[in-house]
Each structure stands twice: as C-alpha cells, then as structure tokens.
C-alpha atoms as an extended CHARMM CRD file, in Angstrom:
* protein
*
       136  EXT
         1         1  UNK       CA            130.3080000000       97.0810000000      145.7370000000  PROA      1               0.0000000000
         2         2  UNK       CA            132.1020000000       98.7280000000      148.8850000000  PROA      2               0.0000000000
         3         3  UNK       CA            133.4240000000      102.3820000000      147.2540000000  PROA      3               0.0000000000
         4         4  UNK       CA            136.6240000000      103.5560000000      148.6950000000  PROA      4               0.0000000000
         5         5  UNK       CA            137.2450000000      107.3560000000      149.0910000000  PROA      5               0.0000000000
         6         6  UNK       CA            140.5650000000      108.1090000000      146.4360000000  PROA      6               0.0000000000
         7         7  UNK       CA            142.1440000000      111.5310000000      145.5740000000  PROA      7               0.0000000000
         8         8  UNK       CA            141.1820000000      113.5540000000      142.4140000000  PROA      8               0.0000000000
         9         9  UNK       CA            144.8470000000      112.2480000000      140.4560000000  PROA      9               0.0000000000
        10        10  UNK       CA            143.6320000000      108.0040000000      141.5240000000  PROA      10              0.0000000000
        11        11  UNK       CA            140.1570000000      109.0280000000      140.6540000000  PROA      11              0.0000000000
        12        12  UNK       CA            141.6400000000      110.5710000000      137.3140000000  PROA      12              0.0000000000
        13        13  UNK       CA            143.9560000000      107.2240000000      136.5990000000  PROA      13              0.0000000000
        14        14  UNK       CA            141.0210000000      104.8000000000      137.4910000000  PROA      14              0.0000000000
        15        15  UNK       CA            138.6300000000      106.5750000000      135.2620000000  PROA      15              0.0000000000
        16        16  UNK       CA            140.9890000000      106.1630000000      132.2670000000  PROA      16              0.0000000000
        17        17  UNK       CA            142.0070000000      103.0130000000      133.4760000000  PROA      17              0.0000000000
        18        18  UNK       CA            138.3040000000      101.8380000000      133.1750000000  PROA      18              0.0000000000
        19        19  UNK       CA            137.1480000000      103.4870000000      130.0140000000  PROA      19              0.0000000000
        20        20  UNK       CA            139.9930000000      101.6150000000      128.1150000000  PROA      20              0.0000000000
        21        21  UNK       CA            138.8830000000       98.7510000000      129.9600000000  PROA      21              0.0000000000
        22        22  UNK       CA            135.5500000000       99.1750000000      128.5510000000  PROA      22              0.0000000000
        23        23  UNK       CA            136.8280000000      100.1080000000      125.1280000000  PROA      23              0.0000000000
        24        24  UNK       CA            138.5870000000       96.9690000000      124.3400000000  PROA      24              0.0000000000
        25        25  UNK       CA            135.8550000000       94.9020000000      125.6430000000  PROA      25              0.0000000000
        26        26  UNK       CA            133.4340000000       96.9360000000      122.8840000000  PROA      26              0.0000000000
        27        27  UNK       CA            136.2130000000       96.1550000000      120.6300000000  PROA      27              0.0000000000
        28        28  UNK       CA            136.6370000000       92.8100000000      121.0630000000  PROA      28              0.0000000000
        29        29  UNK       CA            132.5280000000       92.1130000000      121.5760000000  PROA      29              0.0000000000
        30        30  UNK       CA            132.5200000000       93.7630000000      117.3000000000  PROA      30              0.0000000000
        31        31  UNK       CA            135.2680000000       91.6840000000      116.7380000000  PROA      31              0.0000000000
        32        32  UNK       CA            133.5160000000       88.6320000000      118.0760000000  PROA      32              0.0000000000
        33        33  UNK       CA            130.4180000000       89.4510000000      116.4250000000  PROA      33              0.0000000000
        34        34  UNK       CA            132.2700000000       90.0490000000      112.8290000000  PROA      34              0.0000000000
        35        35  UNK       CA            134.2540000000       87.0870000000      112.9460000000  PROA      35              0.0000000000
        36        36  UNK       CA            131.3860000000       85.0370000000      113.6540000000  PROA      36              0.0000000000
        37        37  UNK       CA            132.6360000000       83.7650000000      116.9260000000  PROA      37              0.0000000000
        38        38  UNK       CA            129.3420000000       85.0800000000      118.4220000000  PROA      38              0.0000000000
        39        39  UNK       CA            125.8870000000       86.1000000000      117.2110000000  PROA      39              0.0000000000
        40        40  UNK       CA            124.8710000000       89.6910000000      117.2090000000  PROA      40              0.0000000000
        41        41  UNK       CA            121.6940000000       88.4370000000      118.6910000000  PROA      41              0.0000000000
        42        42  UNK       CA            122.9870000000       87.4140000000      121.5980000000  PROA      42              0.0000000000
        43        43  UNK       CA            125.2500000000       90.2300000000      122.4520000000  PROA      43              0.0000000000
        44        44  UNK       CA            123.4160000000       93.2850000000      120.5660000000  PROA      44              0.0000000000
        45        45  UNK       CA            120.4350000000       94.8360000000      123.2210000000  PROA      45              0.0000000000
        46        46  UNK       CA            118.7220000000       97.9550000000      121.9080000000  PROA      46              0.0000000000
        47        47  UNK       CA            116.4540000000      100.5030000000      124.1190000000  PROA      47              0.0000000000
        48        48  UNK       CA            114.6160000000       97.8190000000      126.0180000000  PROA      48              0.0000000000
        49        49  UNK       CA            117.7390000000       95.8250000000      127.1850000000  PROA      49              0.0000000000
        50        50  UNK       CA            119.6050000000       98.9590000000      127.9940000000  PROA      50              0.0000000000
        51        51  UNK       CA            116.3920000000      100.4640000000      130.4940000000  PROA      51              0.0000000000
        52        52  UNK       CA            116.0150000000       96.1680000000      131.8760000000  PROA      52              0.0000000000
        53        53  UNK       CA            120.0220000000       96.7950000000      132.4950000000  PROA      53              0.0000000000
        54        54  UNK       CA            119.4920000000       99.8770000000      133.8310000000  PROA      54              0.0000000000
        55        55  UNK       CA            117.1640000000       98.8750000000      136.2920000000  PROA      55              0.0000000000
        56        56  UNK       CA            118.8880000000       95.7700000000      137.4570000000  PROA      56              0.0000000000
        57        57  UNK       CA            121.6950000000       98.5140000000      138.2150000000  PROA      57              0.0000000000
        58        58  UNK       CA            119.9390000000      101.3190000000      139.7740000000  PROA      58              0.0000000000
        59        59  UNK       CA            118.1900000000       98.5170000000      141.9970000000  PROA      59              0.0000000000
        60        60  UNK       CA            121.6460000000       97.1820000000      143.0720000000  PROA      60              0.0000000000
        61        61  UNK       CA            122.5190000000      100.7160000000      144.6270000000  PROA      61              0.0000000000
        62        62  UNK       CA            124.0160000000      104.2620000000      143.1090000000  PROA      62              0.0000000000
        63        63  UNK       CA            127.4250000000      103.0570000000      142.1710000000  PROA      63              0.0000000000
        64        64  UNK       CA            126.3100000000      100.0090000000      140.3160000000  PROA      64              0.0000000000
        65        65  UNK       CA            124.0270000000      102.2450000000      138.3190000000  PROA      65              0.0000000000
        66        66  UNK       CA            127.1850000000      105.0990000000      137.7920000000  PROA      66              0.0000000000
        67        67  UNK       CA            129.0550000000      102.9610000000      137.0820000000  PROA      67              0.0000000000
        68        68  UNK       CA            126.4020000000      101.5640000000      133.8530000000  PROA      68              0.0000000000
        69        69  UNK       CA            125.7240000000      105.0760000000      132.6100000000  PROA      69              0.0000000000
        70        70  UNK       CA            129.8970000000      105.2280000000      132.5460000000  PROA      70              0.0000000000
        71        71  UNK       CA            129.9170000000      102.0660000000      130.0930000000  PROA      71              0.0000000000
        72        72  UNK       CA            127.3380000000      102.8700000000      128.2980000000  PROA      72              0.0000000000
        73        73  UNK       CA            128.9500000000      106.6680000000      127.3310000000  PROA      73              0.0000000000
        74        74  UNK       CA            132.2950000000      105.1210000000      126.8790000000  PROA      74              0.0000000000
        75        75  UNK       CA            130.9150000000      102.5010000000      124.4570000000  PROA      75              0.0000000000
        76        76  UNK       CA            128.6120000000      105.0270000000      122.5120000000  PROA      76              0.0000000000
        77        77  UNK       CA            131.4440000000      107.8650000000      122.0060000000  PROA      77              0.0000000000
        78        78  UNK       CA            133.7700000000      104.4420000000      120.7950000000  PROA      78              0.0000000000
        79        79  UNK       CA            130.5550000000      103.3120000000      118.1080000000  PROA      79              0.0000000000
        80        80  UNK       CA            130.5630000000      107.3460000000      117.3310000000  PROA      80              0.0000000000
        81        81  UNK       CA            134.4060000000      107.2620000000      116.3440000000  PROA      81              0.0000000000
        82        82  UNK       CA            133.6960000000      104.5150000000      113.7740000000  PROA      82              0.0000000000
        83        83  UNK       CA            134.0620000000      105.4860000000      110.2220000000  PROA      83              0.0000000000
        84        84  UNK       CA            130.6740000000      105.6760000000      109.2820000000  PROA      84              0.0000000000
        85        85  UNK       CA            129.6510000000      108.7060000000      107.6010000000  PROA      85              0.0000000000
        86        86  UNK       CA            126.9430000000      110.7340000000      109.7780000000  PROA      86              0.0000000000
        87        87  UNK       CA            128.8150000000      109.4270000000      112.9960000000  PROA      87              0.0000000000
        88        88  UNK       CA            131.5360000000      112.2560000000      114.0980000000  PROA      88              0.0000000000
        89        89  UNK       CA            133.9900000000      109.0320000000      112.6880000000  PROA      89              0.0000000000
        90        90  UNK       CA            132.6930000000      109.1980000000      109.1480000000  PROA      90              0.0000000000
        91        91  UNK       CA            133.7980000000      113.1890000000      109.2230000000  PROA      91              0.0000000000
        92        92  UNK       CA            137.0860000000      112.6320000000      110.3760000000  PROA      92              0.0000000000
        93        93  UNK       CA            137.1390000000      109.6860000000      107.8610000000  PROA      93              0.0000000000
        94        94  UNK       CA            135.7640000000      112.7210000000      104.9790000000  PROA      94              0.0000000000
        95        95  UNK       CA            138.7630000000      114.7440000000      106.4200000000  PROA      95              0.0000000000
        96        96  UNK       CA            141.1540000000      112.4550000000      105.9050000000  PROA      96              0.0000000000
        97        97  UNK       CA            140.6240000000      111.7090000000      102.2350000000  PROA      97              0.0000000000
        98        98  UNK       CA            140.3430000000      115.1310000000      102.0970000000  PROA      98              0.0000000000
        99        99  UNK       CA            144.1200000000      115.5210000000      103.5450000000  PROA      99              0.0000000000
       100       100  UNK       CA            145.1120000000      112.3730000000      100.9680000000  PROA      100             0.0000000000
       101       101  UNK       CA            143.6040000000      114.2400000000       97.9230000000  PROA      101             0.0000000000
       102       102  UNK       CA            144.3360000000      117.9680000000       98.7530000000  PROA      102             0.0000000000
       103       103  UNK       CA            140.5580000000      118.3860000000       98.0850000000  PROA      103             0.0000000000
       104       104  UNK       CA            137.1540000000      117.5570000000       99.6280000000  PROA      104             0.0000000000
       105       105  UNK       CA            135.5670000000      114.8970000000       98.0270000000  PROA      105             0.0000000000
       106       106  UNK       CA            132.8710000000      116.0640000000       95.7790000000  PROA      106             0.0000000000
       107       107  UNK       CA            129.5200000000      116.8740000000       97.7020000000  PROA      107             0.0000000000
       108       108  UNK       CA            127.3370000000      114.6540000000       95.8110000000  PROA      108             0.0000000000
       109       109  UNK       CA            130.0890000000      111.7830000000       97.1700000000  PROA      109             0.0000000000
       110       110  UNK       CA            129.3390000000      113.0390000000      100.7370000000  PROA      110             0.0000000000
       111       111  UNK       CA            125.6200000000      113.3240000000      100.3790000000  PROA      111             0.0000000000
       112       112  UNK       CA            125.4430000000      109.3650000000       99.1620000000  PROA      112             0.0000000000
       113       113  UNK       CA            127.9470000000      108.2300000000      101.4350000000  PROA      113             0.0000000000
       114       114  UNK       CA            125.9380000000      109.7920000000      104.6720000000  PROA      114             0.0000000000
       115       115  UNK       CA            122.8790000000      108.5030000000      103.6360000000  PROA      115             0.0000000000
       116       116  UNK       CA            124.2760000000      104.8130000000      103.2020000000  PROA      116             0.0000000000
       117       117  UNK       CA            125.7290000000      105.6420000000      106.7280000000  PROA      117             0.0000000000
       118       118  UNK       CA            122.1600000000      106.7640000000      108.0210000000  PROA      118             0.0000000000
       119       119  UNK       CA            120.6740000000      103.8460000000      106.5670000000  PROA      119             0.0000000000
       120       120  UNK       CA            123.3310000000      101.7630000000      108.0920000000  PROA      120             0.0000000000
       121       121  UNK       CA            122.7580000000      103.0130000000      111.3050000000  PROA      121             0.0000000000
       122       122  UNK       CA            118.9900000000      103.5170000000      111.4810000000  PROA      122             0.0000000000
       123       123  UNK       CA            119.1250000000       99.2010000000      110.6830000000  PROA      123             0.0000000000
       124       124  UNK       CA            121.6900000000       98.6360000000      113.5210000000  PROA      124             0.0000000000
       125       125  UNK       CA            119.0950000000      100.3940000000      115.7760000000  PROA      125             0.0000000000
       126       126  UNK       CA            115.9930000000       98.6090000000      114.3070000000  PROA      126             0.0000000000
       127       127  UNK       CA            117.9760000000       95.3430000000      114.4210000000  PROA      127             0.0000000000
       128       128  UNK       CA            118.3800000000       95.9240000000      118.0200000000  PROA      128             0.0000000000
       129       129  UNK       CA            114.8560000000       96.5460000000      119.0190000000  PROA      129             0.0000000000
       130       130  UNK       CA            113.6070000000       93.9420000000      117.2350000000  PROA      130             0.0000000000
       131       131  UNK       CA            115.9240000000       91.4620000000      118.9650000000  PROA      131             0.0000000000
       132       132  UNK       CA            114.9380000000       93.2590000000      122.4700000000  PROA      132             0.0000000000
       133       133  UNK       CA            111.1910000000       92.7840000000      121.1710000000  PROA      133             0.0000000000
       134       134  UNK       CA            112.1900000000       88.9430000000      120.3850000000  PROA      134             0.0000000000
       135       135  UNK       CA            113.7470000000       88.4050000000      123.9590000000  PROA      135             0.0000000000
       136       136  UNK       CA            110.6440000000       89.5520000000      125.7030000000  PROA      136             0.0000000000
C-alpha cells in the first residue's frame, strides 16, 4: 500500500476511524459465529494462524505488518472488555452489580465466577490451537 504523509490531528482521526472499523468487524465476526451464520472453525485462528498472518504481512512490507499488529491490539483490548470474569470486562461487570446492590458480591461468588471465566477462556485458546493444528 502507497502511505501518504498526514498531520498528527488526520493521523489522530484515521486511527480512531480504523480501530472502530476493526471493532465492528470483531463484533459482527462473534455475532456471525453465535448466530450460527458461520463456523468458529473457519473464522477462529489461534497462535499458529496469527504468526502464518503475521508473516504473510511482514513479507508484504512494514505498513502491511503495522498495520496487523494494530488489528490484532484493537481486537484483543475489544475480547478483554467482554464480561467475562478474569478479563478487565468481568471486573467492571463485578463493579457494576456491585453499584446495583450497594455491596460487592460475596467473595466466594467472585472466586467461582473467575474460575468458570478462566476455564472459559483457557478452552477458547485450546479450541483455537487445535483448529490451527487441524489446518496444518
């Protein structure tokens, strides 16, 4: 891609521009994925797919590559933000019941529901090598 030289204020508006670009794609990939309108298979790449990606991108020159690592944090910090206890969104999600009930939930509550989240995530990331492992 031919980069164009911009001031620090376009530079500013493009970068938000593009991370809410790449946020509602994320969004609407989950939503795809939940509805069953596609399979997580298809769309879900774990370590391996992400360093193939990765070097597909780095070969195709510095922005292309950039401009990957920039999707790739945008899409992370949105999966981070979900309400999943252990990810920063499942504490903002404790906080909020919190606000609701005028008191924390109790910690036993908060000990099960992070470790349903860790188990949730630690199968979302075995799910996703496995898949890379099947593509290979």
């Amino acid at each position: 891609p031919v980069v164009e030289p911009v001031g620090p204020l376009s530079a500013l508006g493009f970068g938000v521009e593009r991370t809410w670009m790449v946020v509602a794609l994320s969004l609407s990939g989950i939503a795809e994925v939940v509805t069953g309108a596609q399979d997580a298979k298809d769309v879900l790449g774990g370590p391996i797919r992400i360093a193939e990606i990765s070097g597909e991108a780095a070969a195709s020159g510095v922005a292309t590559f950039v401009g990957l690592i920039a999707v790739l944090s945008a899409s992370i910090g949105l999966i981070n933000l979900f309400p999943v206890p252990v990810l920063d969104g499942g504490h903002l999600m404790f906080y909020a019941i919190e606000a609701v009930r005028g008191r924390p939930l109790r910690e036993r509550w908060q000990e099960i529901g992070n470790g349903i989240g860790l188990a949730l995530v630690l199968s979302l990331m075995i799910f996703a090598t496995f898949n890379d492992l099947a593509r290979l």
